[in-house]
C-alpha positions as CSV (number, residue, x, y, z in Angstrom):
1,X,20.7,10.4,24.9
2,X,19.6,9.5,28.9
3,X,22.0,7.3,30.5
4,X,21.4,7.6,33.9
5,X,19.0,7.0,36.0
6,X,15.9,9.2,36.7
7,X,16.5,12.0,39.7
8,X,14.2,13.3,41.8
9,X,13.1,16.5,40.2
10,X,13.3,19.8,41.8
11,X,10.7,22.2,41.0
12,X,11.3,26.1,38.8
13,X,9.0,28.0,37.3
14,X,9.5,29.0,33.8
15,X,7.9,31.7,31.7
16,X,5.5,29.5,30.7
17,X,4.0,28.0,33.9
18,X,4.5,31.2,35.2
19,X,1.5,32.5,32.7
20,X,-0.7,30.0,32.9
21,X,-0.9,30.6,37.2
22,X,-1.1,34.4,36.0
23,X,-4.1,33.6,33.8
24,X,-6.0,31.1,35.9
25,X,-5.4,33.0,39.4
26,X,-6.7,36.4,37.5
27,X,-9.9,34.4,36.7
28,X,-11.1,33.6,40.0
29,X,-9.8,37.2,41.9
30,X,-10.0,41.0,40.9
31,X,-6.7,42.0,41.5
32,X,-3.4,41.5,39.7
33,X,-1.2,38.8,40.1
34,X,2.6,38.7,39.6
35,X,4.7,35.8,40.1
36,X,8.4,35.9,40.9
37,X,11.0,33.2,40.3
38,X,13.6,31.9,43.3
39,X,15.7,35.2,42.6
40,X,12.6,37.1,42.9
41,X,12.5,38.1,39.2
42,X,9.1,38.7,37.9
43,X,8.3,35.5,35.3
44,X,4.9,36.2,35.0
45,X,2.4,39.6,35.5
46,X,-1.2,40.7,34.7
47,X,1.1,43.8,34.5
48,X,3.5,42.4,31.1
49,X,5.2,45.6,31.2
50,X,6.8,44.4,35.0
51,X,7.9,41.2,33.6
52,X,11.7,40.9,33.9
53,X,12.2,43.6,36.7
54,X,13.5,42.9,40.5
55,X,10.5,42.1,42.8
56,X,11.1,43.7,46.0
57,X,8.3,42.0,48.5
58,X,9.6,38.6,46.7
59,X,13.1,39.0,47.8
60,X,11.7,40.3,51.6
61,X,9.7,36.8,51.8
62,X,12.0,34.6,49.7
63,X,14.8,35.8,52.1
64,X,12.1,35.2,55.5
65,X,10.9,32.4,53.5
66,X,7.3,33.4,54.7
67,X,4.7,36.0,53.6
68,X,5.5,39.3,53.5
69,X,2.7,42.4,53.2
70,X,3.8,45.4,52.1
71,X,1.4,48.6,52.6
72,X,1.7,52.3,51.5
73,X,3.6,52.8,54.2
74,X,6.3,50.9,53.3
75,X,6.8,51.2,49.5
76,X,8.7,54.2,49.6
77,X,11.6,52.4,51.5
78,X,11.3,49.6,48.6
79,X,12.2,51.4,45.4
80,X,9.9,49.6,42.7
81,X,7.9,48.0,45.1
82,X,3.5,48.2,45.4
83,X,1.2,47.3,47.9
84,X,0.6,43.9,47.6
85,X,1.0,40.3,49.9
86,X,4.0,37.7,49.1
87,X,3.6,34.4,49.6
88,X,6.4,32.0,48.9
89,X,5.4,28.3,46.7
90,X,6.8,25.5,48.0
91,X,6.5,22.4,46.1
92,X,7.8,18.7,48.1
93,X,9.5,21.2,50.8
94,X,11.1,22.9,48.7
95,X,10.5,26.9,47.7
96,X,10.9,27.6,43.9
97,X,9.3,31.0,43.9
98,X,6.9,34.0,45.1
99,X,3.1,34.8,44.0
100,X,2.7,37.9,45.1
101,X,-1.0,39.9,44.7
102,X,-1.2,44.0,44.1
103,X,-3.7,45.6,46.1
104,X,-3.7,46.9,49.8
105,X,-3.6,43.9,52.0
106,X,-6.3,44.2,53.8
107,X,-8.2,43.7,50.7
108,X,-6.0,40.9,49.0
109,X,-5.0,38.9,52.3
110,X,-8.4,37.2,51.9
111,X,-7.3,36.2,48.7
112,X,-3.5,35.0,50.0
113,X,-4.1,31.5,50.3
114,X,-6.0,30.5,47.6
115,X,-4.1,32.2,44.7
116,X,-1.1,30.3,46.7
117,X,-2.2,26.6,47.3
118,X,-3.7,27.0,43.5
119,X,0.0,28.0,42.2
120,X,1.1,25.4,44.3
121,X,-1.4,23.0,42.7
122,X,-0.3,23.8,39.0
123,X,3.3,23.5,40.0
124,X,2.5,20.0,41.4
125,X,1.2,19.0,38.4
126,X,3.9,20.2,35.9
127,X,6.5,18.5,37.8
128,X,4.8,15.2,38.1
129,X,4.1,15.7,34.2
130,X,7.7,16.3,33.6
131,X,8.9,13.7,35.8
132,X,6.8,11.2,34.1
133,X,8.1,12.3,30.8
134,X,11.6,11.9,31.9
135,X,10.9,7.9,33.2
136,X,8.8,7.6,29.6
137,X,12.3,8.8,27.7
138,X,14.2,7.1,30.0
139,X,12.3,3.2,29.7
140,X,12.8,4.6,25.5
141,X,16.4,5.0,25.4
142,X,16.7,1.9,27.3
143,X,14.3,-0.3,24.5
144,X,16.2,1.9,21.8
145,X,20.0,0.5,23.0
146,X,18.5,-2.7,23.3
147,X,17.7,-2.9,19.9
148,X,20.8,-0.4,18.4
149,X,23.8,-0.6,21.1
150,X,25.9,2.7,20.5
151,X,29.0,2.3,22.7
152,X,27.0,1.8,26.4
153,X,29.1,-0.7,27.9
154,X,27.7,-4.0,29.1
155,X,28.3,-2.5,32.5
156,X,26.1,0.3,31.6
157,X,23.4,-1.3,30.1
158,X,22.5,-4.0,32.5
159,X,22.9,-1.7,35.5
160,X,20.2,0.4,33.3
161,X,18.2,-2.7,33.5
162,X,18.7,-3.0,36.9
163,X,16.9,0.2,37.9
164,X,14.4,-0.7,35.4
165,X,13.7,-4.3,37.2
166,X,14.4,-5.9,33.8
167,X,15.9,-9.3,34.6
168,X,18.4,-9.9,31.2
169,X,19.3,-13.2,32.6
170,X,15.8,-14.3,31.6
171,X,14.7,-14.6,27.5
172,X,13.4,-11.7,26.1
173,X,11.4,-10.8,23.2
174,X,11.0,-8.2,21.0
175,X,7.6,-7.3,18.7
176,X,8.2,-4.7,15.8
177,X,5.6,-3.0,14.6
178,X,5.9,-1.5,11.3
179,X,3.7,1.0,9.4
180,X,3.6,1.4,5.8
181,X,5.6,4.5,5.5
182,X,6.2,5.0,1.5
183,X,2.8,6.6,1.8
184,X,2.9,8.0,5.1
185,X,4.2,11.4,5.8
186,X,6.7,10.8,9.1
187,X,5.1,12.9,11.2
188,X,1.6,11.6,10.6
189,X,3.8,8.4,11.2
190,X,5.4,9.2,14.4
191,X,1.9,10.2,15.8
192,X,0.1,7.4,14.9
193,X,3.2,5.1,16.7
194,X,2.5,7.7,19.7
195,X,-1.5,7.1,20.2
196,X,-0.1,3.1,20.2
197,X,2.3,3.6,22.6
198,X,-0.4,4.9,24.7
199,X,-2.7,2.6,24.2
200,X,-0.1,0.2,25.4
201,X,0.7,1.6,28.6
202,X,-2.6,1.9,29.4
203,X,-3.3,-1.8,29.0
204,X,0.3,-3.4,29.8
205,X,2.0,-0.2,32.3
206,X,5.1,-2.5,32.7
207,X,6.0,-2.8,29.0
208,X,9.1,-1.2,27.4
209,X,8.2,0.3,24.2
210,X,10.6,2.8,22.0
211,X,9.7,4.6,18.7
212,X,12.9,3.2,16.9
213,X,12.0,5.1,13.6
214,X,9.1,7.5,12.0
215,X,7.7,3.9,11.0
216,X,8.9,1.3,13.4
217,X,7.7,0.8,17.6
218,X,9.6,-2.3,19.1
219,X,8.3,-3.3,21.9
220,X,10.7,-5.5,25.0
221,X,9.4,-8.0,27.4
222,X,10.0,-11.3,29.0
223,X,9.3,-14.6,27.4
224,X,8.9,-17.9,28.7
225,X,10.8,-21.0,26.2
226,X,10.9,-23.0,28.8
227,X,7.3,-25.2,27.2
228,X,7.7,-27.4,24.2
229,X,8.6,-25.8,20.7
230,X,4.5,-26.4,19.9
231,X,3.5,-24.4,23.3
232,X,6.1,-21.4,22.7
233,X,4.1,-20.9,18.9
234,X,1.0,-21.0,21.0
235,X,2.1,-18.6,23.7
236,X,3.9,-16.2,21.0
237,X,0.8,-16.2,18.8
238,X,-1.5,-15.6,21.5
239,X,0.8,-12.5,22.8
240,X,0.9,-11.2,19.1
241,X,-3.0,-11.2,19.0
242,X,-3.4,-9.6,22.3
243,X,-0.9,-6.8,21.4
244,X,-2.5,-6.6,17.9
245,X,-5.8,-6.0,19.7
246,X,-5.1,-3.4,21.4
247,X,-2.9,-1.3,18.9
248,X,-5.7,-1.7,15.5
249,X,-7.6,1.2,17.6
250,X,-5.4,3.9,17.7
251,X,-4.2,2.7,14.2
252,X,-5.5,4.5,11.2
253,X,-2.8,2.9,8.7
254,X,-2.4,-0.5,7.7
255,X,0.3,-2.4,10.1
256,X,2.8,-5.6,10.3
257,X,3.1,-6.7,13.8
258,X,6.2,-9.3,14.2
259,X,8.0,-10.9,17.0
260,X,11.1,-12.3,17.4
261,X,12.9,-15.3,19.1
262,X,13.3,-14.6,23.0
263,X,16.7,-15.2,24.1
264,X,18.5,-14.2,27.1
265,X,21.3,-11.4,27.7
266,X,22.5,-8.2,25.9
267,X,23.7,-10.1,22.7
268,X,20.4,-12.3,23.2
269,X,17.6,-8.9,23.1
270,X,20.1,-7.4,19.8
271,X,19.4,-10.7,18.1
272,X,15.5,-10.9,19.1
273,X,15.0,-7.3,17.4
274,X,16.7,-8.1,14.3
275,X,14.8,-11.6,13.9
276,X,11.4,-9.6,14.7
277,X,12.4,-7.4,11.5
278,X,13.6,-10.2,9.6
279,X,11.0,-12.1,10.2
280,X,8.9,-9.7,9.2
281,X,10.2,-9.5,6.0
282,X,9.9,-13.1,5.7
283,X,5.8,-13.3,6.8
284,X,5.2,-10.7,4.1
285,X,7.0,-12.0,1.6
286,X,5.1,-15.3,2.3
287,X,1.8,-14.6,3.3
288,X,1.6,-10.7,1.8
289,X,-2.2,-10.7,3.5
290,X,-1.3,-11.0,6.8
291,X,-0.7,-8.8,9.5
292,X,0.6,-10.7,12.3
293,X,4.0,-12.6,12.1
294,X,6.1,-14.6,14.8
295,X,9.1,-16.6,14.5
296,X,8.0,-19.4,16.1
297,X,5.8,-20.5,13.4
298,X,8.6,-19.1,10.8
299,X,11.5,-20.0,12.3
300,X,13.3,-22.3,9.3
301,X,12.6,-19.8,6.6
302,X,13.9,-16.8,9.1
303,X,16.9,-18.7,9.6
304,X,17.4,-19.7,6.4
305,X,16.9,-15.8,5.1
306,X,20.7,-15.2,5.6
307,X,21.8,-17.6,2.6
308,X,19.6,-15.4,0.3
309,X,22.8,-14.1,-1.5
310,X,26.5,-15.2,-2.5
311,X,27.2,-18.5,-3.7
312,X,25.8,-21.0,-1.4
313,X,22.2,-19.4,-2.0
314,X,23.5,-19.8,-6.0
315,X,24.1,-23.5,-5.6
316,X,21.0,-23.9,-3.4
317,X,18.4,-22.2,-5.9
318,X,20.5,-24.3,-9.1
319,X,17.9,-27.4,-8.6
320,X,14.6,-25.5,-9.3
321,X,16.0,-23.0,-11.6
322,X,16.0,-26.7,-13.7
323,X,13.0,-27.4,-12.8
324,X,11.3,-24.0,-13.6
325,X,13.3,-24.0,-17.1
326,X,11.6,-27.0,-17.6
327,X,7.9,-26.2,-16.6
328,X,7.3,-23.0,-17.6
329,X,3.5,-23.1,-18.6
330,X,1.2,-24.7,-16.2
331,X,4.1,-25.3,-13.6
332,X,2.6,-28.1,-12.8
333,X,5.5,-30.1,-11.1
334,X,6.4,-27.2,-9.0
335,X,3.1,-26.8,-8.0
336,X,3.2,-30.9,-7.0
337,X,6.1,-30.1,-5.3
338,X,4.8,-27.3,-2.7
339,X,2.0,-29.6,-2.1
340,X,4.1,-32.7,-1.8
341,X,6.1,-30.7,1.0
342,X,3.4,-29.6,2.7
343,X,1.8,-32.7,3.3
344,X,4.9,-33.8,4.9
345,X,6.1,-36.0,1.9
346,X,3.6,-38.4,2.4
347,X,2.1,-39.6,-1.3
348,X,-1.6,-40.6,-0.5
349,X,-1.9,-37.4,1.5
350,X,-0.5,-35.1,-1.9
351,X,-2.6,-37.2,-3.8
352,X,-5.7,-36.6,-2.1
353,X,-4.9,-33.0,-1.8
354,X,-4.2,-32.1,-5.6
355,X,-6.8,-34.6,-6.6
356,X,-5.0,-36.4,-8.9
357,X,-4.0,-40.4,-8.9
358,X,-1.0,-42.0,-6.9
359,X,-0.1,-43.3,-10.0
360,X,0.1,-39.5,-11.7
361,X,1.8,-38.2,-8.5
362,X,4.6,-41.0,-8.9
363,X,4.9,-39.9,-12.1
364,X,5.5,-36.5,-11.4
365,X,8.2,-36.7,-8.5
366,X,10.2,-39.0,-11.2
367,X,10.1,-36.2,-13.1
368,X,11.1,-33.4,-10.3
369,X,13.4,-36.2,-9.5
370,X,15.0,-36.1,-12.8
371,X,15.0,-32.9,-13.9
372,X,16.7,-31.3,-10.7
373,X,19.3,-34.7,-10.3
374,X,18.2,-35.1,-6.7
375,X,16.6,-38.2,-5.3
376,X,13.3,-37.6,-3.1
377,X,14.1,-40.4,-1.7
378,X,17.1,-39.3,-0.1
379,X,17.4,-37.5,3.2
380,X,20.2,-35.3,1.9
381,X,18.9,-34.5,-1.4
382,X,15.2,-34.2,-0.4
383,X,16.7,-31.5,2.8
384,X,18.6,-29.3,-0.1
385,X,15.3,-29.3,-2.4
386,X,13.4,-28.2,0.6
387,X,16.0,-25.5,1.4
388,X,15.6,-24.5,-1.9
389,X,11.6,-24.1,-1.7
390,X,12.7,-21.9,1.7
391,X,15.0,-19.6,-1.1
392,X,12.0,-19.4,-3.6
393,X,10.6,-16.3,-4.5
394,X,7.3,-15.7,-3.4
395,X,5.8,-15.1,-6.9
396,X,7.6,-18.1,-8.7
């Protein structure tokens, strides 16, 4: 895994590069070209049979560190050696190597520096590829121990996020997004994850994302809690819908997109990924056709998600597992019950909602009352029936 910070990179030449210089100088001059690595080696040759031989001109104008031209003349000094030019590639000041052209140099020489600056060219560009592909894997494995610390010390990780100019002292957040993998082949999985993580740098550049799983992005950034409980669900909705935007695109599957609660510190960004996955879990369970979910509009039934199981959550559900015993058909007080909660306990409200009489609604939360031995009336007792709602399966 990276743990340290990104270095400046230093240039080679592999096998690889070497080829494609080969191929694309060939096209656009009609002699051979051969290119040597920094110990002169041949790497790459429109000659293949050369390829992995001693270079003699390479190791003259590596050792010179300018050209070197080599007539008929001199190659029977230079056992091995053609007629040819060598001219050494420097990338950032640095030489990495030799392209060297066959041919008698007063015919190739023309050709010298333009078969150079275009190796120099691809070179360039290979190690400003690979040097962003290091700080990509590097802002990952950051994200990643955010979410999963794996024995990085405190130490480590916030002089990671130091170099990274990620402030921990301030809330964080975490999004999750989750793709349906049960009929998603993980590497059609991990691809689709990749076009969204470049669809996200190319509209938000400063934000951390990290393929957690074949099915899972999580995605890092500050968050403000500093506005009223009512703004926060405002701002956190508004952010889902802006990254939801821009990752249906690239999408081809159907997608959850959750966040968490922001919170600051080490301990405070572990937390906010596991309430983005629990809540989640939560928002589909609830509200099975949506696609967007944040905790700040489901924080009590997140919270309350860890009394699922044991005892307590046993005690909790004992009320309504009464109640349902006792309505099994039309389910008609647990229906007045939802509605009686989600009208804030107010009677005409409920009433006007389930479009029945005050009189029949009265009747009814007798009944709930009653059957479950808690009185609505009751702070305490109406607080553990409204937990238990919280508990209640989603298909009761």
């Amino acid at each position: 895994m990276v743990q340290s910070s990104p270095r400046k990179s230093m240039a080679t030449i592999g096998s690889e590069l070497a080829r494609e210089i080969v191929e694309r100088t060939m096209k656009i001059i009609p002699f051979n070209v051969n290119v040597m690595d920094a110990r002169g080696i041949i790497i790459g040759s429109g000659t293949p049979d050369r390829i992995g031989s001693l270079h003699p001109g390479a190791q003259l104008a590596l050792a010179k560190q300018d050209s070197v031209e080599i007539d008929s003349v001199a190659t029977p000094n230079l056992p091995g050696a053609k007629a040819g030019i060598n001219l050494p590639l420097s990338v950032r000041g640095t030489i990495c190597g030799v392209i060297g052209i066959t041919g008698n140099p007063e015919d190739v020489r023309q050709f010298g520096e333009l078969v150079r600056v275009t190796a120099e060219m691809i070179l360039e560009q290979a190690l400003l590829i690979g040097e962003l592909q290091h700080e990509k894997r590097y802002r990952e494995e950051f994200v990643f121990q955010l979410a999963n610390k794996s024995g990085i010390s405190d130490a480590g990780m916030n002089a990671w996020a130091a170099r990274l100019k990620v402030d921990l002292r301030l809330p964080g957040a975490f999004f999750v997004l989750q793709l349906p993998t049960d009929n998603l082949r993980p590497e059609l999985a991990m691809m689709e994850l990749q076009r969204v993580q470049s669809e996200l740098a190319t509209h938000w550049p400063d934000l951390l994302t990290a393929v957690i799983s074949p099915g899972e992005l999580a995605m890092f950034e500050a968050f403000d809690v500093s506005d009223s409980p009512s703004l926060c669900a405002a701002t956190a909705r508004k952010r889902l819908e802006e990254l939801n935007g821009a990752i249906r695109n690239p999408l081809k599957s159907e997608a959850s997109l959750s966040m968490g609660i922001a919170l600051p510190g080490l301990e405070g960004a572990a937390a906010s990924y596991e309430s983005a996955k629990q809540t989640c879990r939560v928002g589909q369970l609830r509200s099975p056709e949506s696609q967007i979910f944040s905790y700040y509009t489901l924080s009590l039934p997140v919270l309350l998600s860890g009394l699922e199981s044991g005892w307590q959550a046993e005690q909790l559900r004992q009320p309504l597992a009464r109640l349902e015993e006792s309505d099994p058909k039309g389910r008609v007080l647990m229906k007045t019950l939802v509605a009686w909660f989600s009208q804030n306990s107010h009677p005409t409200l409920t009433a006007k909602a389930m479009h029945i009489h005050r009189n029949t609604l009265d009747y009814r939360l007798q009944k709930i009352s009653d059957l479950t031995g808690l009185n609505l009336s009751n702070t305490d007792d109406r607080l553990l029936l409204y937990v238990a709602m919280q508990l209640r399966k989603p298909d009761k």
